[in-house]
N, C-alpha and C positions, 0 to 999 in steps of 0.2 A: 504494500500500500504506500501511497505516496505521503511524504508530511501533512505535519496540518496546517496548511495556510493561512488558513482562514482565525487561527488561533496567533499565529504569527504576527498575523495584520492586527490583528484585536492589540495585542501585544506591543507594537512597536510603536501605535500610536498611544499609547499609556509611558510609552520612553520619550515621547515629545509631550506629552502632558507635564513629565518629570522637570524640562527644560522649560518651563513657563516662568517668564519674568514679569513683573505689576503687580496689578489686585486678582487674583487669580475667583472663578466664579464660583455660584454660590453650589453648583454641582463638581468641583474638584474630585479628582478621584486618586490623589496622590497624597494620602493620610500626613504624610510624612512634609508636604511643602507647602508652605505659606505664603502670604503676600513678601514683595521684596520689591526693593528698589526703585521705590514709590517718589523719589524726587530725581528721577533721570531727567536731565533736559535740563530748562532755563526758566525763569520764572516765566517767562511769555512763550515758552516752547514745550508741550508735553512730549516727552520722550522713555515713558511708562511703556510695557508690556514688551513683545518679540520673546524670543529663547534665547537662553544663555547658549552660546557656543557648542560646548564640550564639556571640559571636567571644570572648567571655570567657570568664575560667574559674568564673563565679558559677551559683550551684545556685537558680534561682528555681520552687516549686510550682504557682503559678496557671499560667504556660501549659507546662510541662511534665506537670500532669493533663492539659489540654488535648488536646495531642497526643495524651497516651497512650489518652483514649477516642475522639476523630476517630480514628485509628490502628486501635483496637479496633473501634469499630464497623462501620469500614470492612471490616476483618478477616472479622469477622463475617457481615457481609451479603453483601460478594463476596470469600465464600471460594473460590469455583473460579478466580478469578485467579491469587490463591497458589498453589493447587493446582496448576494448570496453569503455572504459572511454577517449580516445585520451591522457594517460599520461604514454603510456610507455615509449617514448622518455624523458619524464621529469621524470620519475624514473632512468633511466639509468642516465642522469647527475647526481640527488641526490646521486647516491651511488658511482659515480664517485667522487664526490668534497673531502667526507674523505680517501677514496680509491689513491689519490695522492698525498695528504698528508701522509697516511701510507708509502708509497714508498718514501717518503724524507726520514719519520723517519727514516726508514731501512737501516744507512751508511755504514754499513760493515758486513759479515756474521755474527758477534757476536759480534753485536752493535744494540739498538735500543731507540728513545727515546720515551718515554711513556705520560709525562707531561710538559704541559707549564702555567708556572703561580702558582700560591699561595695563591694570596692574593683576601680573601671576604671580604676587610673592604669598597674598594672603589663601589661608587654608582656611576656609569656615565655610558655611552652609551661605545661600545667599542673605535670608533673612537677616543675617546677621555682620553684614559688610559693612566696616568702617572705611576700606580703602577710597582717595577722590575716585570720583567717577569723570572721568573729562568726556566733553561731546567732540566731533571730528564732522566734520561736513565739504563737500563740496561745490561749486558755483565756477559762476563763469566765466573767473581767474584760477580755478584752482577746477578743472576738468574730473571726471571718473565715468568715462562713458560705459565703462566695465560696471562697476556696479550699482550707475543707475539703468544701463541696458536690461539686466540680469533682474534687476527689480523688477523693471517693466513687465519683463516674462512674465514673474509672478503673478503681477497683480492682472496679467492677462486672464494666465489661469482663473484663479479666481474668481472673477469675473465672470468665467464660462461657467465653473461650477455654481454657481450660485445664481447665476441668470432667472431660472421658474422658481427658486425659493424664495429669494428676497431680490425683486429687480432694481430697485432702487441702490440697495449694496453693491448688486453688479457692477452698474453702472458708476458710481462712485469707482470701484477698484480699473474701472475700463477710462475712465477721464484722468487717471489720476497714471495710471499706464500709457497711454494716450502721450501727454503731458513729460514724465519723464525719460520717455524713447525721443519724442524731438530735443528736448535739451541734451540728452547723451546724441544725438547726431549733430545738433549745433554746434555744442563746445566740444571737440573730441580731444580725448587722451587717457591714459590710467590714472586712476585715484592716487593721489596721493598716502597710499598704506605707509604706517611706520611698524615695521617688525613683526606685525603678522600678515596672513593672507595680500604676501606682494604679489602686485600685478602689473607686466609688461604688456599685457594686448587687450584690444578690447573689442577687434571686431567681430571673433565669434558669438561676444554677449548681445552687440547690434545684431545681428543677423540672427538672433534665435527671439531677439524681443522682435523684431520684424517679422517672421515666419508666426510667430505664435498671433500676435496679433492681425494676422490675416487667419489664422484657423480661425480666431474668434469674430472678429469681422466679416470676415469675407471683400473688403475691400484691397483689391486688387493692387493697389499703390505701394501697400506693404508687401507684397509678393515681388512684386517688380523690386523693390529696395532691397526684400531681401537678395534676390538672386543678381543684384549690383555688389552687393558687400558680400557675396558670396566669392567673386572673382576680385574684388576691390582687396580683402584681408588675406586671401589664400587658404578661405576656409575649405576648398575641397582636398587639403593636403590632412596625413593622418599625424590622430592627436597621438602624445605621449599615452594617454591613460583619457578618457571621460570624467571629468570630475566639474569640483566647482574653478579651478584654475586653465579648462577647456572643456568647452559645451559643443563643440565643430558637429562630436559626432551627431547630435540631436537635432545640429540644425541640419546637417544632414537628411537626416528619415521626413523631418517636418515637410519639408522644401520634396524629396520623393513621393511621399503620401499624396502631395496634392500634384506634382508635375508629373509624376511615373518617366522622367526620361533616363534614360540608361545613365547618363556621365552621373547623375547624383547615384545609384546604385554601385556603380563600381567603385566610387567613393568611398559607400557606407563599406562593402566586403572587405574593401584592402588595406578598413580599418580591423574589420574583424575576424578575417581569415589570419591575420597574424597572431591574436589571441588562439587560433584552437590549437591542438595538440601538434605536433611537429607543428606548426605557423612560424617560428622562429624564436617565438618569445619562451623563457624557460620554465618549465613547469617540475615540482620540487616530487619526492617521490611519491606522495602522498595522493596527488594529483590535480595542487592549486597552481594556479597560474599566478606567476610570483614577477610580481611589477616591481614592488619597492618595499620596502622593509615597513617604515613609517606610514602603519594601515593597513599593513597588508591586504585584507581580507574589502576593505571598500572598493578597491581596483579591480576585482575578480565578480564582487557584488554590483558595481555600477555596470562593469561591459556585459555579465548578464542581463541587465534589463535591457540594454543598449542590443543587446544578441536577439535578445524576444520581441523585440519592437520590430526590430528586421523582418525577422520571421512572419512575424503577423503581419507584416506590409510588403509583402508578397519579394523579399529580397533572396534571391538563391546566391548561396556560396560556392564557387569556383573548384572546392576541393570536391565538391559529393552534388555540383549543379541542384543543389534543392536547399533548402532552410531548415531541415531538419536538423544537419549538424549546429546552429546555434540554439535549437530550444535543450540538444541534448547538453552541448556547454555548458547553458545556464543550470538546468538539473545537475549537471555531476559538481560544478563549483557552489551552487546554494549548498546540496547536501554534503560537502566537504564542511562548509559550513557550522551546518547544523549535527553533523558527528561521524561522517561518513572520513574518517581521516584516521593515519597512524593511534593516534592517541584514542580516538575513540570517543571524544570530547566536542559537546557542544560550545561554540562561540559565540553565543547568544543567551544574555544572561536571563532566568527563570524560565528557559527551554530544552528540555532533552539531558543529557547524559553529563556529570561533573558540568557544569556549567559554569565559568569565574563569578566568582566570589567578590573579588576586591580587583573591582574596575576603580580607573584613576580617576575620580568623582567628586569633588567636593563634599555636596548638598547629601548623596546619598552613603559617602564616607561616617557622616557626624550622627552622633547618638541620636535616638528617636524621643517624639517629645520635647524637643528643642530644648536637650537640655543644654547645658554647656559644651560647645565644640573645640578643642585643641586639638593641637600634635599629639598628645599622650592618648589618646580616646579617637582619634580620628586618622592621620595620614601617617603618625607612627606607631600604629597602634597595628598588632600582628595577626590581629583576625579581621574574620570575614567584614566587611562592611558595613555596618547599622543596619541599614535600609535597603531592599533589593531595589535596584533598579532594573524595573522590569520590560524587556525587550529590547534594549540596548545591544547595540551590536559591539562588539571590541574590536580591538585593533587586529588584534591576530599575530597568528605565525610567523617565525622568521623563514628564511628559505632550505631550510632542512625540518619543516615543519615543528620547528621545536618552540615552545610556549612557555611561559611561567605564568601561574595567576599570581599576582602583586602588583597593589599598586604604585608602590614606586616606580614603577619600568612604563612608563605613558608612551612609550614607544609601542610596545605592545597590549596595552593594557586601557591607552585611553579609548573613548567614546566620542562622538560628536554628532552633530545632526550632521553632515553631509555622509558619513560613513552610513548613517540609516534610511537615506535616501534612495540610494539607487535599489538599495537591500531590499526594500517595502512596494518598491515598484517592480522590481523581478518578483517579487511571491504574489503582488497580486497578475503579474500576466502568467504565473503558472498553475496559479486557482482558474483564471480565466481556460488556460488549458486543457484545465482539470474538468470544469461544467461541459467544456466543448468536446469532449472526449479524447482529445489530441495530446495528452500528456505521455512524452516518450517513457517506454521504458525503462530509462536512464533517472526516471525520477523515482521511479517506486523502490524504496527499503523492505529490508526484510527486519519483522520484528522481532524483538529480544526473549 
């Protein structure tokens, strides 16, 4: 039988619940977190709610849009996952909560703020953060078409998803989308990042807030533009990895979906025949496809959604002329995942077999009950974690499959929302698989 997806998705969106910064609602389902960081911004600027990061309590925009339109898109495409899982509704909040926060950041057409926070020296839950919080913005002496491009996505999404529920919200996240896509093509250049998520390019963030806001649209303009900044940034060349520091491949399928001409399909393959098995790229014995150390496991979890998207938008691979060998990739690399590895271990924490303990986590490090949080009880303290953070993805394996749970080692051991993004949208295009009866063989376990 194949995993449970559907408990997966249930699951990982409770790991983005975990990450919720502001006044948190009056249905919270994370016992363990409370309001935080309730005087972000300026006294004339709210700058309340979005996700922390990762294991800190810092509010970073480039891949927190990220997430939110992988997230979305995913949504979107395989909505009978959700559906069939009872968590569409709880997706559509998820990608609401950073979704209006982008909408604060965005004060003025050419104004936006991208960063809150700086400081990783402190170890406490966020409730209870003394460190400053400085804000970070860009405008139109100080350019970031990356990630006001990337926002745009978002709030494209967005937008789409919430269209027949609340149109008025739509519409807000689509003016407001709208809005900071032309100011990232007006003023172009990378955001001025200081030491974290640097970024040198920005045109595959235009060309995927272009592409997405013609899915949602349908005005034609955006299409055209996109497939100008498609040739304009060199986005038909292949990325390192799909992540939040390169979106090419997405814009990729987006821009195939709706044009079906060949040069965008052999694009997308010969980004992803190089991920399958002999493709070139190394694969450890175990049988994960091993990009980079820092994450491992996000870079294996993103190109399978990236592989499933293919597949389902009619892309065959050069090795086997059909799409089957990407849905089977994404199965044998999620179930590496999920336990199908040397160790035997799941790397998805409250799923499956020994599953880590002590993810490198602040919030979910510190005793429960808010009591008092230190080093001695918290990040140096030699057991498992206070609080399970549930459906977080880790970092993962080095390249001889080898692991430690501890969270000292945030190389292998941290969490973040973009590590769980690509993740949550490969399991629901293989729940999607799953109702359409097309889920390879390659996904079904045998159980214990």
């Amino acid at each position: 039988i194949p995993h449970d997806y559907s408990k997966l998705i249930h699951n990982s969106i409770l790991f983005y619940e975990a990450q919720r910064s502001g006044k948190l609602p009056a249905d919270n389902r994370i016992p363990w977190r409370g309001d935080s960081a309730l005087d972000d911004g300026l006294p004339e600027v709210d700058l309340t709610g979005g996700w922390y990061d990762a294991g800190d309590n810092l509010k970073f925009n480039l891949p927190m849009a990220y997430s939110t339109a992988v997230i979305g898109y995913g949504l979107i495409i395989w909505k009978d996952a959700y559906n069939s899982s009872n968590e569409y509704t709880n997706a559509m909040n998820q990608i609401k909560w950073p979704c209006d926060y982008f909408i604060k950041c965005h004060v003025s057409p050419n104004e936006y703020y991208y960063q809150v926070g700086n400081d990783h020296s402190e170890w406490t839950r966020p409730e209870d953060m003394t460190a400053p919080r400085p804000i970070y913005k860009i405008d139109c002496d100080h350019p970031g078409s990356d990630v006001a491009g990337l926002t745009a996505a978002a709030l494209a999404m967005c937008s789409k998803v919430w269209e027949d529920e609340d149109p008025d919200y739509s519409s807000l996240c689509l003016r407001k989308a709208k809005s900071l896509y032309k100011f990232a093509m007006t003023y172009r250049g990378s955001y001025p990042s200081d030491k974290y998520y640097m970024s040198d390019k920005f045109g595959d963030d235009l060309g995927l807030a272009a592409a997405l806001l013609h899915f949602v649209t349908r005005d034609t303009t955006y299409l055209d533009e996109a497939i100008v900044l498609y040739g304009e940034y060199g986005l038909y060349g292949r990325s390192y990895a799909f992540g939040w520091g390169d979106v090419r491949e997405l814009v990729k399928i987006v821009i195939w979906r709706e044009l079906k001409s060949g040069r965008y399909e052999r694009n997308i393959k010969r980004y992803l025949d190089t991920w399958m098995l002999d493709g070139g790229l190394y694969y450890t014995d175990g049988g994960m496809v091993f990009r980079d150390l820092w994450g491992s496991l996000r870079y294996s979890a993103a190109t399978s959604f990236i592989a499933l998207l293919a597949a389902d938008s009619g892309v065959t691979s050069d090795i086997t002329d059909d799409g089957v060998i990407y849905r089977e990739f994404a199965c044998k690399q999620i179930n590496y995942i999920l336990g199908d590895n040397p160790s035997s271990r799941s790397y998805v924490i409250g799923y499956g077999n020994n599953c880590p303990k002590q993810p490198h986590h602040r919030a979910s490090s510190c005793p429960a009950n808010f009591e008092s949080c230190n080093n001695k009880n918290s990040f140096g303290w030699d057991g498992d974690n206070h609080n399970e953070l549930i459906g977080a993805l880790v970092g993962g394996p080095d390249d001889y499959d080898w692991y430690e749970d501890s969270r000292y080692d945030y190389v292998l051991n941290e969490v973040a929302c973009d590590y769980n993004a690509g993740f949550q949208s490969a399991l629901a295009g293989l729940k999607s698989l799953e109702l359409r009866g097309k889920l390879p063989e390659a996904c079904k376990i045998l159980m214990a």
